[in-house]
VMD Tcl script that draws the C-alpha trace (Angstrom):
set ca {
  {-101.35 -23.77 -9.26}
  {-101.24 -24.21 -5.37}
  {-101.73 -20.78 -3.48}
  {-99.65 -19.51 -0.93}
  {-99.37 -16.57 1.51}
  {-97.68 -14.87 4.20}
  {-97.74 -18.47 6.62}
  {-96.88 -20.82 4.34}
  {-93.83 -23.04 5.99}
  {-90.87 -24.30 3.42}
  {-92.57 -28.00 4.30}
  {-95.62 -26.89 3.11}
  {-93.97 -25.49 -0.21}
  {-91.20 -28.22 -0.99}
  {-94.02 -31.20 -0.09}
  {-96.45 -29.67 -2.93}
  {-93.13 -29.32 -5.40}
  {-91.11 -32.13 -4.61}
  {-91.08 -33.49 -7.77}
  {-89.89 -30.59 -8.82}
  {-87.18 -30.71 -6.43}
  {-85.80 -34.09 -6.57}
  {-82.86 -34.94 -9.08}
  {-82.49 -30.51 -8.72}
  {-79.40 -28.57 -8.06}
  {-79.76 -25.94 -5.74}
  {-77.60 -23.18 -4.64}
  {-78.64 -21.34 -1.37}
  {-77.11 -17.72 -0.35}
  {-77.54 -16.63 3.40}
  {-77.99 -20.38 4.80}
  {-76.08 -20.43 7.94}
  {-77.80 -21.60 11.21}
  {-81.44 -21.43 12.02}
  {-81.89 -18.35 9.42}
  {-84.86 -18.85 6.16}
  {-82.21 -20.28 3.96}
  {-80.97 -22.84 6.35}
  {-84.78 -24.13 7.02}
  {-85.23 -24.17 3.53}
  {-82.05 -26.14 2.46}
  {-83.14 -28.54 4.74}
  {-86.85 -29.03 3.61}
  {-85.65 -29.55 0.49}
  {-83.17 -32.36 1.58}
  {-86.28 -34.34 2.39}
  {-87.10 -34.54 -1.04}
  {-84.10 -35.91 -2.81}
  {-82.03 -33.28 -4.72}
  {-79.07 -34.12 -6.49}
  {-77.22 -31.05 -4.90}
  {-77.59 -28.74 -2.02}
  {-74.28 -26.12 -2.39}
  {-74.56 -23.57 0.56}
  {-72.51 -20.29 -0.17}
  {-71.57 -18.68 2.56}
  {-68.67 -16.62 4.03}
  {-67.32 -18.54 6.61}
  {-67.60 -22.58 6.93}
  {-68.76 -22.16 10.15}
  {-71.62 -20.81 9.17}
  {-72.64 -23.58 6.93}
  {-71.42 -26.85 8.54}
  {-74.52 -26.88 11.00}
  {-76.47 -26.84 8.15}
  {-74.57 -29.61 5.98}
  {-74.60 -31.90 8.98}
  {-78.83 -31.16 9.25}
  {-78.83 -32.06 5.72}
  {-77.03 -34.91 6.09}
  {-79.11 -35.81 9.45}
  {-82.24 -35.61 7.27}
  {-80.90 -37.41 4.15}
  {-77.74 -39.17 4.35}
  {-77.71 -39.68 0.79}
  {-77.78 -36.04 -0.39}
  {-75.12 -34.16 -1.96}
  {-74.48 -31.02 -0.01}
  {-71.42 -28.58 -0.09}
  {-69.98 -25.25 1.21}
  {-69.12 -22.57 -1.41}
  {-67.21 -19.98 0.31}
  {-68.11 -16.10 -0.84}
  {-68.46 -12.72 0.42}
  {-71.31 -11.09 -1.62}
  {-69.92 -7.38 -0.88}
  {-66.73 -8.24 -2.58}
  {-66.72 -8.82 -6.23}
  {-63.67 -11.00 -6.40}
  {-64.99 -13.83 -3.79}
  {-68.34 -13.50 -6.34}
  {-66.52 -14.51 -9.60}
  {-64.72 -16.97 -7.81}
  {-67.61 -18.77 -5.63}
  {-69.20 -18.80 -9.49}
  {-66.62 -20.46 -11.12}
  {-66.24 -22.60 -8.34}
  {-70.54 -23.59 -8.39}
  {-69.97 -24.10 -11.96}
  {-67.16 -26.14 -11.80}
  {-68.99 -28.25 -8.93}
  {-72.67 -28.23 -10.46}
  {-70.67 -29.29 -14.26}
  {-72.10 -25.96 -15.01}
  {-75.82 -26.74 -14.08}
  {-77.64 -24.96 -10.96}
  {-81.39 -25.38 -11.42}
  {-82.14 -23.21 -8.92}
  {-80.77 -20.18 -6.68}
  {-82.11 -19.23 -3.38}
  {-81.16 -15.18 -2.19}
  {-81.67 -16.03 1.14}
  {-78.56 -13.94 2.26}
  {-78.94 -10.24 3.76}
  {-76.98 -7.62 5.14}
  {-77.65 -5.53 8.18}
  {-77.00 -2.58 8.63}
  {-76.17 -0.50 12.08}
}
mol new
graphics top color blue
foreach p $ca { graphics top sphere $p radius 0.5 }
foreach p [lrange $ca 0 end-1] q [lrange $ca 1 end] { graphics top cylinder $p $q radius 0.2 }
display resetview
């Protein structure tokens, strides 16, 4: 099992799993532009999932990132899921609507999302 630590890069980490990663459904919280979750939904783009779904509150947030995706690999499947995670009702509805989208499949879920506080 590879070792990582503090410096590894999401290149480093998708190009030792990506046969892990291609054929995959992912589902990435907290992806909007230039933040961890962005970077890492577009490493993983490089090695062929079958879906990237960024959830996210607004679609501004997330069409930067679907366009990188689609800049790195035309062919992958990438869509916005809208949600606010500090409001329950947007949560059971982003769900059904991943499920609905994924045929009820998401292999895996990134938490990238965080909240700041003043």
């Amino acid at each position: 099992m590879p070792a990582f630590n503090g410096t590894a890069t999401s290149e480093e980490v998708v190009d030792t799993f990506s046969s892990e990663v291609t054929g995959r459904t992912f589902v990435i919280t907290g992806a909007s532009e230039q933040t961890i979750g962005s970077s890492m939904a577009i490493t993983l783009a490089r090695a062929s999932p079958k879906h990237i779904l960024i959830a996210s509150r607004t679609p501004a947030r997330a069409d930067s990132v679907i366009a990188a995706i689609q800049k790195v690999n035309p062919t992958a499947k990438a869509s916005f899921i809208q949600v606010d995670l500090s409001d329950h009702q947007t949560v059971r509805r982003a769900a059904r609507e991943i499920l609905d989208a994924t045929s009820s499949r998401i292999d895996v879920l990134i938490n990238s999302a965080g909240v700041a506080a003043p």
